[in-house]
N, C-alpha and C positions, 0 to 999 in steps of 0.2 A: 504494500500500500504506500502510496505516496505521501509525503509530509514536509514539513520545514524541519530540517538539520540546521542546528548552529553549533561552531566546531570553534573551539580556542584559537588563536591567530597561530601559534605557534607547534599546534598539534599533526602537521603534515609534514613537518621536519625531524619526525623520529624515524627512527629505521635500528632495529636491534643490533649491537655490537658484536653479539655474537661471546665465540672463546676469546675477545678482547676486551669485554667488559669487566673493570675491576672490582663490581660489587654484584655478582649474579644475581639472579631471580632465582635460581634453582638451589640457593641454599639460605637456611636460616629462618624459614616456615614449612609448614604443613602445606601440600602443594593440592588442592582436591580434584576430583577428578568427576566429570558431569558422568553420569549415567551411561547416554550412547555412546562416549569413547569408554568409558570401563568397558563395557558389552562385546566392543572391537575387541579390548586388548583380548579378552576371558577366550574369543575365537581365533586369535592371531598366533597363525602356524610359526614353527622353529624356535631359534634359541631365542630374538626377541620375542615372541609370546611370553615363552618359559620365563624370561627375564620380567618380564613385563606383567605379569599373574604373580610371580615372588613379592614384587613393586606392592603392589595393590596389597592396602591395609581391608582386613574386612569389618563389617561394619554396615551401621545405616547410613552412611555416609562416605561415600568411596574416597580413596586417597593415596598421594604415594608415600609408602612412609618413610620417615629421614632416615639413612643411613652415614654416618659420619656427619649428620646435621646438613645433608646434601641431596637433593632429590636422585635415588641408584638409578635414576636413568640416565644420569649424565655421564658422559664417557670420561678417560681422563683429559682429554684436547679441550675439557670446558663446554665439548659440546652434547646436544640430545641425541643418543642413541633411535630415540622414536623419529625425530626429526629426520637426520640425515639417510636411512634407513626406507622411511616409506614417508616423507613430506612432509611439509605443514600441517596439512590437513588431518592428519593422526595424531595431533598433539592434541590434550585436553583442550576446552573449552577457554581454560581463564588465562593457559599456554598462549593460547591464538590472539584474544584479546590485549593481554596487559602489554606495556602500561597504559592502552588506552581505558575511557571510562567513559561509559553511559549513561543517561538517563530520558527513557523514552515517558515521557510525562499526556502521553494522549493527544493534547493538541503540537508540541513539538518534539522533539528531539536534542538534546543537546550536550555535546562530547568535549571531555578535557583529558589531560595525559594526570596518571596519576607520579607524584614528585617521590615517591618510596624505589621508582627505579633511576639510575646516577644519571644515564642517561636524558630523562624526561626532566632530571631535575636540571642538569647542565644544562640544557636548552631554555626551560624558562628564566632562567638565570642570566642568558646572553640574551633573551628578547627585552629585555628591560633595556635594551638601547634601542628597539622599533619603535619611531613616531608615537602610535597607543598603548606604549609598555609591555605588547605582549597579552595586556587581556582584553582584549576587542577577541568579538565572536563576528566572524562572517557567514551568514543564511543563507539556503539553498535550498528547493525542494529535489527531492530523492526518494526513492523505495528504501524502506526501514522495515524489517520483518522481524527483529525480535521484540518481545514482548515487552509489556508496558512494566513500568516500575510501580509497583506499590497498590493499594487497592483503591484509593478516591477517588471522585468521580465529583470532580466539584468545579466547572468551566470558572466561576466569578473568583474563587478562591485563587485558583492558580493565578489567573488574568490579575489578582491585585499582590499576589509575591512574585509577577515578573514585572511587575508594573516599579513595586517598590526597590527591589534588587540594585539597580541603577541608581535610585537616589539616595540608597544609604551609601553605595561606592564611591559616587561624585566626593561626597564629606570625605575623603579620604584621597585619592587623586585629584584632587584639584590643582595639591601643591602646595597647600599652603602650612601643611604639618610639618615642621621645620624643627622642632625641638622634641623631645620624648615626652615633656610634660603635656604638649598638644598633642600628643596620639595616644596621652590616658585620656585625656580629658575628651576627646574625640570617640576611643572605645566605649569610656563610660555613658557618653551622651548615648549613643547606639542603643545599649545593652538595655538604658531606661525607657529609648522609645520602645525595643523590643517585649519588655516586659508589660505596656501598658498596652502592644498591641495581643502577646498571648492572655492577657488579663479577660479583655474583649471579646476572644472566640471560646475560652474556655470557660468563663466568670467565674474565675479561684475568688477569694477572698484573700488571697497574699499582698502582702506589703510591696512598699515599692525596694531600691536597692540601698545596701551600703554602700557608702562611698569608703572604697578602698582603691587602692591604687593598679589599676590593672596593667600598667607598661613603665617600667617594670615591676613585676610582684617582688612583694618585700622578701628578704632572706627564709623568715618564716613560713610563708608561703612556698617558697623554692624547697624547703626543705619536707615538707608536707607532703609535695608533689613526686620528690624524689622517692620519698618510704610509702611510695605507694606500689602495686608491681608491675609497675612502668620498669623498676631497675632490679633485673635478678641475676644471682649468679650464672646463670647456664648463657649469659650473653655475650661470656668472653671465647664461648664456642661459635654461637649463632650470628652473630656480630661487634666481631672483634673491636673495631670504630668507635662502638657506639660503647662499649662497655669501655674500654678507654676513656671517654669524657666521662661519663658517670663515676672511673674511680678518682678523674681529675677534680671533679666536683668536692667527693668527699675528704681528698687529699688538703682541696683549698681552704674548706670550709667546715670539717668535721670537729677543730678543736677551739673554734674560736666561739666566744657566748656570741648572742644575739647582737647585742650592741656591737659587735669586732663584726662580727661576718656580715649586717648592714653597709658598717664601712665602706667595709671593702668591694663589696658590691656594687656600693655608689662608686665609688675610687672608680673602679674599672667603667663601670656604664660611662662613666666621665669622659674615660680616656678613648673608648670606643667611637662614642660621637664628637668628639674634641674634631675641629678639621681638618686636622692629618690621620684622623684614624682610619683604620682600614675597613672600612664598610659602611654605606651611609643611610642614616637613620631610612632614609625612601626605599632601602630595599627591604625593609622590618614592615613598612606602610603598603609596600606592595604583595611582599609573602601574606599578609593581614586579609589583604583585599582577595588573594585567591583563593586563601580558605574557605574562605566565605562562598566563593563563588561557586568551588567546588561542594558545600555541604548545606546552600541555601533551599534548594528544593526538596530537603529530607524534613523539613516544618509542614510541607504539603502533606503529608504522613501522620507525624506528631504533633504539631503546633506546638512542637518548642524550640518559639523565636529566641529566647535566651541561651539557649543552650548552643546554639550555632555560634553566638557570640563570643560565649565561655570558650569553648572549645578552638577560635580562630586564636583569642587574648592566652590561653595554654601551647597551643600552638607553636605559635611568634613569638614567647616569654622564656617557652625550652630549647628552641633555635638560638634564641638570644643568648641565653647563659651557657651551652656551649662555645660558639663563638669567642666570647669575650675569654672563656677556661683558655681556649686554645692561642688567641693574643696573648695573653700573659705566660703563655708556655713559650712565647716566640716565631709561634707560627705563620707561616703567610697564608690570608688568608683569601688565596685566588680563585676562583670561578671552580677548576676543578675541586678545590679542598673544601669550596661551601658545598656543594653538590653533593660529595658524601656525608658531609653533616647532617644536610637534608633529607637524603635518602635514607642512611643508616636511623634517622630520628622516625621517618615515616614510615617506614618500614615494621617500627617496632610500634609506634602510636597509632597511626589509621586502623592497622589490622589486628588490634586487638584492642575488642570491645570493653575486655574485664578492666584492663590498665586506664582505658581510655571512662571509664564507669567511674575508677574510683577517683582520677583525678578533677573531673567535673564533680562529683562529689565533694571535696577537698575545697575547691572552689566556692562555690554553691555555697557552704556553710558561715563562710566571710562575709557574701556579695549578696545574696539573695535574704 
């Protein structure tokens, strides 16, 4: 069936690296596997089948399971045994797609690359020198045949959070967020229009918000977020990277009280946006902005406009404090090395709900 497609400005510029990608896809989660390719594998003659039926975890829920923390259908060249073998087309389902991402919403369509792969994230990272930053969407109609996201069915509903989408983003790209203090104060404006607007479709009886500080969160908060299990030991297997800043974190800030590890937090954030530091406050303002964009239509579902909020300001706050960990280690902090911060971050945040549960939780307890 034909419909309107809008695709990221930046999303036709990926193409998978391959055995030269230095942070694969193929290791460091649970890889699942749709239905019809299981089905394949369970009839697929010779050693890959047999390889390939070993793979497969059983269950209600099919999947490859980790071996060495690596999907065993990888070969050792880095590459898919399934792939090279018999095609694209025999790879699972999320195989074929990532890192692209969907959401068929009924009356349109509309596709971002998801930033957990180094790849998708390097790219968005160098569109921030295109004219529109990188997050302009171009429209097109096209046949779209998979299925719709989600179960609503509400035209006026969606019609006023695409309507709104753009003008809560304007507040943010305009340009005029130049300091940290105006991209709290900027979040927090948001997060209370969002609350007064889930107030209105849901009519809670909840209060309006605290005024805390959301860019950046205090040390206490950082530290909240960190002893949540967002950080576990099996990460220095699954992602090496990312368990790295996490033990820089506690390396930094594990013995200092509250008032020392404020400090110094400030210290750094100082130093960070001071104007020779190495990253500017607009690429915090624009990562802000995609989160958004990417997890704004999931309110069409739940009507939790706050949460989309919470979740962009955790976001862009645990980007942030690696980054500055890794400045103060010395590090250069260029396009490929933020790219794995990003990836290695979303990799472990996006796709896990539990981690991603308790630290809006965490949040929530402060701010709501």
């Amino acid at each position: 069936m034909k419909t309107r497609i809008r695709t990221i400005s930046f999303y036709d510029r990926f193409a998978c690296d391959g055995a030269d990608c230095p942070q694969t896809c193929c290791g460091g989660w649970r890889i699942p596997v749709d239905e019809a390719s299981a089905a394949r594998y369970r009839k697929e003659g010779g050693l890959l089948g047999v390889r390939a039926r070993l793979a497969l975890s059983r269950g209600e829920q099919p999947s490859f399971s980790r071996l060495a923390f690596h999907c065993p259908m990888q070969d050792p060249d880095g590459l898919c045994s399934l792939q090279k073998k018999r095609g694209e087309k025999f790879l699972p389902e999320v195989c074929r797609i990532f890192p692209r991402e969907w959401a068929n919403l009924g009356s349109f369509v509309e596709r971002t690359l998801d930033l957990s792969c180094i790849k998708a994230a390097r790219l968005f990272l160098e569109a921030a020198e295109d004219p529109d930053g990188g997050l302009a969407f171009r429209e097109e109609t096209g046949l779209w045949e998979m299925p719709r996201a989600g179960d609503n069915d509400d035209p006026e509903f969606l019609a006023m959070l695409d309507k709104k989408r753009p003008e809560v983003l304007k507040r943010f790209l305009n340009g005029s967020i130049d300091t940290p203090q105006k991209l709290d104060d900027a979040v927090f404006a948001i997060a209370d229009d969002a609350k007064h607007m889930q107030n209105s479709f849901l009519r809670t009886d909840e209060g309006g918000m605290h005024r805390i500080r959301l860019f950046p969160f205090s040390i206490m908060l950082m530290n909240e977020l960190m002893s949540t299990c967002f950080y576990e030991d099996h990460l220095r297997y699954t992602a090496r990277g990312l368990y790295r800043a996490c033990r820089g974190y506690y390396r930094t800030f594990d013995r200092m009280t509250e008032i020392e590890g404020q400090k110094k937090l400030d210290a750094l954030t100082e130093r960070f946006f001071a104007a020779d530091g190495p990253v500017p406050l607009s690429a915090f303002v624009r990562y802000f902005a995609y989160c958004l964009i990417r997890s704004w239509f999931d309110s069409y579902e739940d009507y939790s406009f706050v949460r989309r909020i919470v979740e962009a300001a955790i976001h862009t706050n645990m980007l942030l404090l690696f980054e500055l960990l890794a400045m103060d280690r010395g590090e250069k902090l260029d396009i490929p090395a933020r790219a794995s911060l990003i990836a290695s971050y979303e990799k472990r945040a996006f796709h896990n709900s539990d981690a991603m549960d308790e630290m809006v939780k965490q949040v929530n307890a402060r701010f709501v």
